[in-house]
ROLUM-365130 format. One line per field, with one value per residue (C-alpha): residue number from 1; residue in one letter; x negated, y negated, z negated. Coordinates in steps of 0.05 Angstrom, whole numbers. Layout:
// residues N
n NUM, ...
res a, ...
xx X, ...
yy Y, ...
zz Z, ...
// end
This chain:
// residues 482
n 1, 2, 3, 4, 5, 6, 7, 8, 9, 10, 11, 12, 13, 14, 15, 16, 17, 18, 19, 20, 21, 22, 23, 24, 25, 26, 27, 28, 29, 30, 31, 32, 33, 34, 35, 36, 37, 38, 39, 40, 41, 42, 43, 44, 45, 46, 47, 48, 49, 50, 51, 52, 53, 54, 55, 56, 57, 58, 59, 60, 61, 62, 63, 64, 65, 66, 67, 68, 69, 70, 71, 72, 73, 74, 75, 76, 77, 78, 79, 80, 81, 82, 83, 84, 85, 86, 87, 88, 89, 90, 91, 92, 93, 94, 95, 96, 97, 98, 99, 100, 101, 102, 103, 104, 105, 106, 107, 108, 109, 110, 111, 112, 113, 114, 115, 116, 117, 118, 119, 120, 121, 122, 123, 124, 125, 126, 127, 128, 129, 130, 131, 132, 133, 134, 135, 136, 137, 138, 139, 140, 141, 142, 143, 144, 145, 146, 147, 148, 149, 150, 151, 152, 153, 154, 155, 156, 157, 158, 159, 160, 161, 162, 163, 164, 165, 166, 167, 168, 169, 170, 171, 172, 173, 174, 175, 176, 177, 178, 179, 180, 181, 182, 183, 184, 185, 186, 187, 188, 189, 190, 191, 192, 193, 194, 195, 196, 197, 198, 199, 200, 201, 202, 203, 204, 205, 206, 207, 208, 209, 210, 211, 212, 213, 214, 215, 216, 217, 218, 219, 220, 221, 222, 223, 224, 225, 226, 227, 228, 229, 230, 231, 232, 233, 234, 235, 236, 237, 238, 239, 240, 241, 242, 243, 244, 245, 246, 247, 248, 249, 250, 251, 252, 253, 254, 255, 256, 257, 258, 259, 260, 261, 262, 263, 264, 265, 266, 267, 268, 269, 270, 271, 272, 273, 274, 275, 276, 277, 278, 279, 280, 281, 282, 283, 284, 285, 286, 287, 288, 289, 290, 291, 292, 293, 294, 295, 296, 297, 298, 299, 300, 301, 302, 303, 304, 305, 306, 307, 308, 309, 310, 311, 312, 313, 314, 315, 316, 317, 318, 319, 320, 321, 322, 323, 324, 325, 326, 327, 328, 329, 330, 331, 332, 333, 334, 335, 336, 337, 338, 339, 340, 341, 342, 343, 344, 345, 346, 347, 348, 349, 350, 351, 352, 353, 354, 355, 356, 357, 358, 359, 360, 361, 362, 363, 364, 365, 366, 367, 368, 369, 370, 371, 372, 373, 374, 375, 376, 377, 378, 379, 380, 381, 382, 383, 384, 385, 386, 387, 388, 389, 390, 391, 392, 393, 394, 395, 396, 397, 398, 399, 400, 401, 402, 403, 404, 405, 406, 407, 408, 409, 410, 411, 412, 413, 414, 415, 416, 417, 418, 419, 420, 421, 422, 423, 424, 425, 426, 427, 428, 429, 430, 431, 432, 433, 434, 435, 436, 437, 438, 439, 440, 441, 442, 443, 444, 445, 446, 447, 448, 449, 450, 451, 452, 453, 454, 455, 456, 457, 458, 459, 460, 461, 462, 463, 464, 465, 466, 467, 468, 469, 470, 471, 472, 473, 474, 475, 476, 477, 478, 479, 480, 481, 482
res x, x, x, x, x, x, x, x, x, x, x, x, x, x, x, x, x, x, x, x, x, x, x, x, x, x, x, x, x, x, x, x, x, x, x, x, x, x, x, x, x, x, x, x, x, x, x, x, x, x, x, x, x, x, x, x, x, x, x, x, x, x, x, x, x, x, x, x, x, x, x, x, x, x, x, x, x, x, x, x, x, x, x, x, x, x, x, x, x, x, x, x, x, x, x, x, x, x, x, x, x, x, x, x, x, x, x, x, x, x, x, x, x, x, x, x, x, x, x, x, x, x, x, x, x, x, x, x, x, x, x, x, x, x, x, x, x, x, x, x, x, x, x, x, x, x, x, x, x, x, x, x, x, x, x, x, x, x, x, x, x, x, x, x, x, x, x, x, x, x, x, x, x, x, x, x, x, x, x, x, x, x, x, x, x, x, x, x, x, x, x, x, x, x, x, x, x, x, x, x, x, x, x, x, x, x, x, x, x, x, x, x, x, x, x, x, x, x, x, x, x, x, x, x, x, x, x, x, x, x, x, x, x, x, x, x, x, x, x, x, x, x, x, x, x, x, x, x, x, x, x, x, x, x, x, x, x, x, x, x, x, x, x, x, x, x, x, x, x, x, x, x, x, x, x, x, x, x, x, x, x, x, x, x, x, x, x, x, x, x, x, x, x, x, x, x, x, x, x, x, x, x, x, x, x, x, x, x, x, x, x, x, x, x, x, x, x, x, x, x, x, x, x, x, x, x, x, x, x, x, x, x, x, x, x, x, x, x, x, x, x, x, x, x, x, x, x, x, x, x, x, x, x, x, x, x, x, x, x, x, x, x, x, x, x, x, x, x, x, x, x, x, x, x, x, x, x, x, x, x, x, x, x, x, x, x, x, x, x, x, x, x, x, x, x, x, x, x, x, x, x, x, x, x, x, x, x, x, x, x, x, x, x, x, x, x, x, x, x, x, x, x, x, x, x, x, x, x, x, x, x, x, x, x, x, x, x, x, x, x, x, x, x, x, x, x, x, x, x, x, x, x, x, x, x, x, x, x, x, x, x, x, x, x, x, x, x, x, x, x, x, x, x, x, x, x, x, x, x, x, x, x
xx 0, -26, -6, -76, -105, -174, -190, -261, -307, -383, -441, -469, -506, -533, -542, -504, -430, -443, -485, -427, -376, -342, -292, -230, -217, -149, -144, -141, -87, -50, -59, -41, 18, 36, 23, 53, 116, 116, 111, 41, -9, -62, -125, -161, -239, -287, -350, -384, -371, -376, -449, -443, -496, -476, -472, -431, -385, -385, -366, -303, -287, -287, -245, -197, -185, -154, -126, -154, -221, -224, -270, -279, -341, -362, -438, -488, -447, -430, -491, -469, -394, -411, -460, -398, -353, -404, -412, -336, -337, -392, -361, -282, -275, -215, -205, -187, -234, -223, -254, -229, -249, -290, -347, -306, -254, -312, -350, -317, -348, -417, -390, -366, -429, -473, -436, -369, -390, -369, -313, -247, -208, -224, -165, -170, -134, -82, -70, -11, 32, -20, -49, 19, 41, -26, -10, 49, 39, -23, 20, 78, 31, 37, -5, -41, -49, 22, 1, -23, -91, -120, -186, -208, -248, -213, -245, -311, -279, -263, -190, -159, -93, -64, -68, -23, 4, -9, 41, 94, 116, 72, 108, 138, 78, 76, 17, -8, -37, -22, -74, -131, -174, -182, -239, -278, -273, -301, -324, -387, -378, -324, -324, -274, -218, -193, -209, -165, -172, -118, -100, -49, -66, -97, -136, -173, -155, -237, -281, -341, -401, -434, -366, -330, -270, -244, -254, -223, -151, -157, -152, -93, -71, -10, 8, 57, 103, 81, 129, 106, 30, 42, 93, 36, -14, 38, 57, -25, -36, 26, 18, -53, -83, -118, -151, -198, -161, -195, -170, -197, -174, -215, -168, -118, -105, -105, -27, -24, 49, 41, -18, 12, 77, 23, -9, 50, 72, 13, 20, 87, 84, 15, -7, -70, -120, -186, -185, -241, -225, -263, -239, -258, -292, -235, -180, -214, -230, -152, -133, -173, -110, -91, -163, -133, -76, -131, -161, -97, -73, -138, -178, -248, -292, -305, -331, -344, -376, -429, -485, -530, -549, -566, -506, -541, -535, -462, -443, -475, -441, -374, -360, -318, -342, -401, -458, -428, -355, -390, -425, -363, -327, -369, -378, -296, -295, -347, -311, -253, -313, -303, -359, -380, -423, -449, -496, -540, -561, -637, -682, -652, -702, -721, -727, -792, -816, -811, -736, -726, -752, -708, -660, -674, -674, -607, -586, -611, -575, -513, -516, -476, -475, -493, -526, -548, -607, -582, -607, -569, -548, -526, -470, -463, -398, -406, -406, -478, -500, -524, -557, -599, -613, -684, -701, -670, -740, -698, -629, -617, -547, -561, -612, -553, -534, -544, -611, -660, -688, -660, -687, -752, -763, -814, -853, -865, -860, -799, -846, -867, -785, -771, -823, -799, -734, -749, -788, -719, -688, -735, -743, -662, -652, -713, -687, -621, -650, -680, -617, -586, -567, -515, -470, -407, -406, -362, -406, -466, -444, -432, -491, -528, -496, -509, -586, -588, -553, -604, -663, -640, -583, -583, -609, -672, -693, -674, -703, -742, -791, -756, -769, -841, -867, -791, -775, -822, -800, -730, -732, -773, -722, -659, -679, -654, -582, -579
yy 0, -65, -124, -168, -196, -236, -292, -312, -365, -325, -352, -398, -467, -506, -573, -610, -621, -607, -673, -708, -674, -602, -589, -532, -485, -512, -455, -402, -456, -438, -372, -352, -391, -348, -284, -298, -328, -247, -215, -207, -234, -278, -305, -361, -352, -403, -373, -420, -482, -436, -417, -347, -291, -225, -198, -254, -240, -169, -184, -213, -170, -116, -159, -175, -109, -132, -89, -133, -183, -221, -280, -328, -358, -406, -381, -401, -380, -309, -271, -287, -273, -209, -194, -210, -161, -103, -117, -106, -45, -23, -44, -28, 32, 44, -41, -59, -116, -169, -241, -285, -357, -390, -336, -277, -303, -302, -251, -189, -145, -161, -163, -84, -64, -92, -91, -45, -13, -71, -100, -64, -113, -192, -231, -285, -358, -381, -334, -352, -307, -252, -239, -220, -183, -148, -131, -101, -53, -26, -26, 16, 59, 28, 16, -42, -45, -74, -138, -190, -230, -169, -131, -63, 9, 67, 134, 96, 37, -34, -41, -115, -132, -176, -258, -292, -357, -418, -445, -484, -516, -540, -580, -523, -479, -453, -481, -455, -516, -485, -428, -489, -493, -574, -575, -555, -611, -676, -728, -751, -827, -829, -764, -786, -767, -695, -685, -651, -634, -637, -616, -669, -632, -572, -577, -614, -634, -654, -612, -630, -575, -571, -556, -496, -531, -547, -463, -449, -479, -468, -553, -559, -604, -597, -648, -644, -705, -766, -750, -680, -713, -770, -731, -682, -730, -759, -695, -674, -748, -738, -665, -654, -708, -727, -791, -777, -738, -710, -696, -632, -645, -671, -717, -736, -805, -771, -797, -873, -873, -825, -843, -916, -886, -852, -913, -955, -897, -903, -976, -972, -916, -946, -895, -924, -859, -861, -822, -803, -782, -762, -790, -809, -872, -880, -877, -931, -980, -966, -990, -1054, -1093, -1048, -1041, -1080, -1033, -975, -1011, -1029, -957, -924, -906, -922, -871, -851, -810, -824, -776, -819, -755, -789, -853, -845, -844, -779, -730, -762, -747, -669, -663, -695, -738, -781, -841, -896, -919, -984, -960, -923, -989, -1030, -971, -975, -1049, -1056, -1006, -1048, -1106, -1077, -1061, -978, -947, -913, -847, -814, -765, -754, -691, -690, -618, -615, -575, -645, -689, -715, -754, -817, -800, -786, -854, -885, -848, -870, -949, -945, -912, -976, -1017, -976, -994, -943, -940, -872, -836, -755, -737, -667, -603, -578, -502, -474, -437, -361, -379, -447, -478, -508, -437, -414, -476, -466, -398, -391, -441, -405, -389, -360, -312, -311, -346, -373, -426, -450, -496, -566, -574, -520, -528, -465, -488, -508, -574, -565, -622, -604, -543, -535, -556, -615, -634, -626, -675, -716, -712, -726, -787, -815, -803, -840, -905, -913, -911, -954, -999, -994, -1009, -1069, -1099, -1075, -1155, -1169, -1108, -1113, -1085, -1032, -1013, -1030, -979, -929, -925, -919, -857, -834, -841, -814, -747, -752, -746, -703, -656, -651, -601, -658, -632, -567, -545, -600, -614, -682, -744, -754, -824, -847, -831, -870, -928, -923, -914, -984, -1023, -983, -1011, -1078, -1046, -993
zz 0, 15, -36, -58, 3, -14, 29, 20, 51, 68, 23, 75, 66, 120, 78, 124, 105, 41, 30, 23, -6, -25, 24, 15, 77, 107, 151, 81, 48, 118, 119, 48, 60, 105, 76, 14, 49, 82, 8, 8, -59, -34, -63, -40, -64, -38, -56, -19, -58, -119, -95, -111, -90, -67, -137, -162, -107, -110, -188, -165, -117, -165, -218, -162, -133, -66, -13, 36, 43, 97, 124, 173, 201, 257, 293, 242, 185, 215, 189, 120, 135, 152, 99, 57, 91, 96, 6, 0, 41, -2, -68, -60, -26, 18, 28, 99, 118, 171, 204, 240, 263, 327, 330, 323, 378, 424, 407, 385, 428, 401, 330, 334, 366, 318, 253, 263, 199, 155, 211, 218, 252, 292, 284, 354, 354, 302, 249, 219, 250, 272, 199, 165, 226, 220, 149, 152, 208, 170, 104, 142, 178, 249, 309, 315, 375, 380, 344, 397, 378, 340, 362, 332, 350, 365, 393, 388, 442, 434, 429, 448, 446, 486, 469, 423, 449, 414, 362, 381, 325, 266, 215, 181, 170, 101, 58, -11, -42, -110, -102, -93, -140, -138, -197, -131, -79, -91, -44, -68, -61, -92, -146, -190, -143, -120, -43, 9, 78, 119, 194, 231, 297, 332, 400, 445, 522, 526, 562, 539, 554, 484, 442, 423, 401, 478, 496, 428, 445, 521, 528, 498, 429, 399, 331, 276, 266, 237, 180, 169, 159, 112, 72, 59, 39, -10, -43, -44, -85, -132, -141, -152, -161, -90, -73, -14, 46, 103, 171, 187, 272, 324, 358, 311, 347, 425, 421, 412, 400, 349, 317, 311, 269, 225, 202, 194, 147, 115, 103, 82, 28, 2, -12, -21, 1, 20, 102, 133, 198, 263, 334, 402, 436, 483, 432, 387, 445, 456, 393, 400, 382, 317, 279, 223, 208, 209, 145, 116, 124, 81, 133, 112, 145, 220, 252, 332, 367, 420, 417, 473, 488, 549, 608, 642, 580, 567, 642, 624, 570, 603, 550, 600, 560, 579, 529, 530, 512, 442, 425, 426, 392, 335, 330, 319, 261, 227, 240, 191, 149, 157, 144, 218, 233, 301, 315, 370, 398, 406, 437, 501, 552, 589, 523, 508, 453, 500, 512, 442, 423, 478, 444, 377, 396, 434, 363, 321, 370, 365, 289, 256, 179, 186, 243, 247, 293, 304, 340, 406, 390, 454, 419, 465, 479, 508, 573, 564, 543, 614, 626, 557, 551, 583, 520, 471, 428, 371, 370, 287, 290, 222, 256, 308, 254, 285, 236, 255, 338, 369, 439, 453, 503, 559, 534, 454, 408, 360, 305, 342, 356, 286, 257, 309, 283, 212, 235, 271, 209, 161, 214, 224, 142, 124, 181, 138, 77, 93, 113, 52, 18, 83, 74, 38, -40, -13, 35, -1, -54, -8, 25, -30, -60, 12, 13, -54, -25, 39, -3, -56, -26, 40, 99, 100, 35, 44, 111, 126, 67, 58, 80, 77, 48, 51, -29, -59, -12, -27, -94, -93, -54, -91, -156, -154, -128, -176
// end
């Protein structure tokens, strides 16, 4: 009989969301809504943000006694996911194991070949309705290979079933906030408030080369109602406590008309939450004419994603945007004083250090608050993948996380690319620094907090050996502010 169902998050850290915050799995809040909604008993364990080993894990495995553990990981976290899954074979016998998630939509095939011993079933797209379905045929003794969106071995082959289409409707998913533990999630510039993440939309109509989000949802985006969004965030505040919300979606403001009800919502409720959000060039430029109501709703954070400065690599990576269009996009969120962050995607086979430090000054004339020098990882699924594979000096999944070079440039060595990279990194934040006296006190208080979690929590410290000379040199010109 299947009743517990454990849904765990794999013991993976890659330093780089995690400098800023702890951040609950929406997707396992969906999920476990839906599974207890069809009878089932659901756990949410985020062992991740608990930073639990194996044996800590495999402790609570044991004291939970589920029927079921499942996992979901994205590439670089996948090695750990499995690790996970393989331990809970090992440690509950009988349990039915399962993962889902980006990686295992992909690449199920690989995943049985290499670690069917620990994988009984890939669960591909939304789970929602797949997972429960999934359940109960196992729990009444049916095939399942008349659930759509499920992959297993039988007779030594590969077993897929056919697709499940997308979702039609969203706004009345079941969620299990309850089973959050909200001691957890804290965002660390502001820690005295709970932090939630929540999804207003799922998709992506972009096509760019380097993503896996556009393959993912086939280029579509579907959204829940304006109503649906804001009541949420109300009922997260009231109920538990949230002050800092999160939207977990890549384009939540892809619909003008809808986006536009949103904030008015927003402003009307007053709700008065701290968003951080993540949206394209195009749609900010669009809403030229509204950037006040973005500050007056709570949005305070964005994320714009420029990746190159340089029109050639955007044109590669069919960003459909211009350099010039990212400058101006960032230059009217600081005019509403929200704190803006890009990243730019640095190791591509052609870079060399003279296009990296073209690359670096278009950055400093960008201006962000906050920029990221990242890594390209060519994930195996991507449409860039092809292209990069005959660079592709290492094939550990754990290194495809954005931090650690995966491919190696003509013109330097990965070693060379990542000192160069660290280098970027302490030039654009000493540059900061020194301007430090004409920011806001908002923003001047937020940035700080942030280079204090650069140097001492972040994948800089952890992978990179830190900063170099930077520390002593920030400490020096933090004092006065501190």
């Amino acid at each position: 009989m299947i009743r517990r169902i454990a849904l765990v998050t794999p013991p993976y850290h890659s330093g780089v969301v995690e400098t800023a915050g702890t951040w609950p799995n929406v997707a396992f809040v969906y999920l476990a809504g839906a599974l207890r909604e069809a009878g089932f008993e659901p756990v949410i364990y985020d062992a991740m943000t608990m930073d639990h080993d194996l044996e800590r894990i495999a402790a609570e495995l044991e004291r939970m006694a589920p029927d079921v553990v499942l996992t979901s990981a994205y590439t670089p976290s996948y090695p750990k996911a499995v690790e996970l899954l393989r331990l809970a074979k090992d440690r509950l016998p009988g349990v039915i194991t399962g993962i889902g998630g980006v990686h295992a939509h992909f690449m199920y095939e690989e995943i049985f070949e290499r670690d069917g011993d620990a994988v009984d079933y890939v669960l591909r797209g939304e789970g929602e309705v797949t997972l429960p379905e999934l359940m109960r045929c196992l729990d009444e003794g049916r095939d399942p290979a008349d659930v759509a969106g499920v992959v297993f071995v039988r007779d030594g082959s590969v077993v897929a079933t056919p697709t499940r289409p997308f979702l039609t409707e969203l706004d009345g998913l079941p969620t299990a906030w309850d089973l959050v533990d909200w001691s957890l999630y804290r965002f660390y510039p502001l820690p005295e408030a709970n932090l939630a993440v929540i999804s207003t939309s799922r998709g992506c109509d972009q096509a760019c080369t380097f993503c896996s989000q556009q393959a993912f949802w086939c280029r579509t985006w579907r959204a829940r109602s304006p109503e649906s969004v804001v009541d949420e965030m109300q009922m997260l505040k009231e109920t538990y406590g949230v002050g800092v919300v999160m939207f977990s979606d890549e384009t939540p403001t892809l619909d003008a008309g809808r986006w536009r009800r949103i904030l008015d919502l927003l402003v009307e409720r007053k709700l008065d939450l701290h968003i951080l959000m993540e949206t394209r060039v195009d749609d900010i430029l669009r809403d030229e004419a509204i950037m006040p109501l973005y500050r007056r709703a709570g949005i305070r954070h964005v994320y714009v994603g420029v990746e190159r400065t340089d029109q050639t690599s955007l044109d590669a990576f069919k960003k459909n945007t211009t350099v010039e269009q990212g400058r101006r996009a960032i230059e009217l969120l600081k005019e509403q004083d929200i704190i803006t962050e890009t990243s730019m995607v640095l190791g591509l086979p052609g870079d060399t250090r003279e296009i990296i430090e073209t690359t670096f000054k278009l950055t400093q004339h960008y201006d962000p608050d906050l920029a990221f020098f990242l890594t390209i990882a060519p994930w195996p699924y991507s449409d860039i993948y092809p292209a990069m594979e005959p660079y592709i000096e290492t094939f550990d999944y754990e290194d495809y996380n954005l931090v650690m070079p995966v491919v190696k440039p003509d013109a330097m060595t990965r070693e060379e690319l990542q000192k160069i990279i660290i280098d970027c990194y302490r030039r654009f934040y000493m540059g900061k620094l020194a301007r430090i006296a004409t920011m806001s006190k908002e923003k001047r208080d937020y940035f700080i907090v942030t280079m204090k979690l650069l140097m001492e929590n972040s994948y800089l410290k952890q992978y990179m050996g830190g900063l170099g000379a930077m520390p002593a040199e920030v400490n020096s010109m933090l004092k006065k502010w501190l």
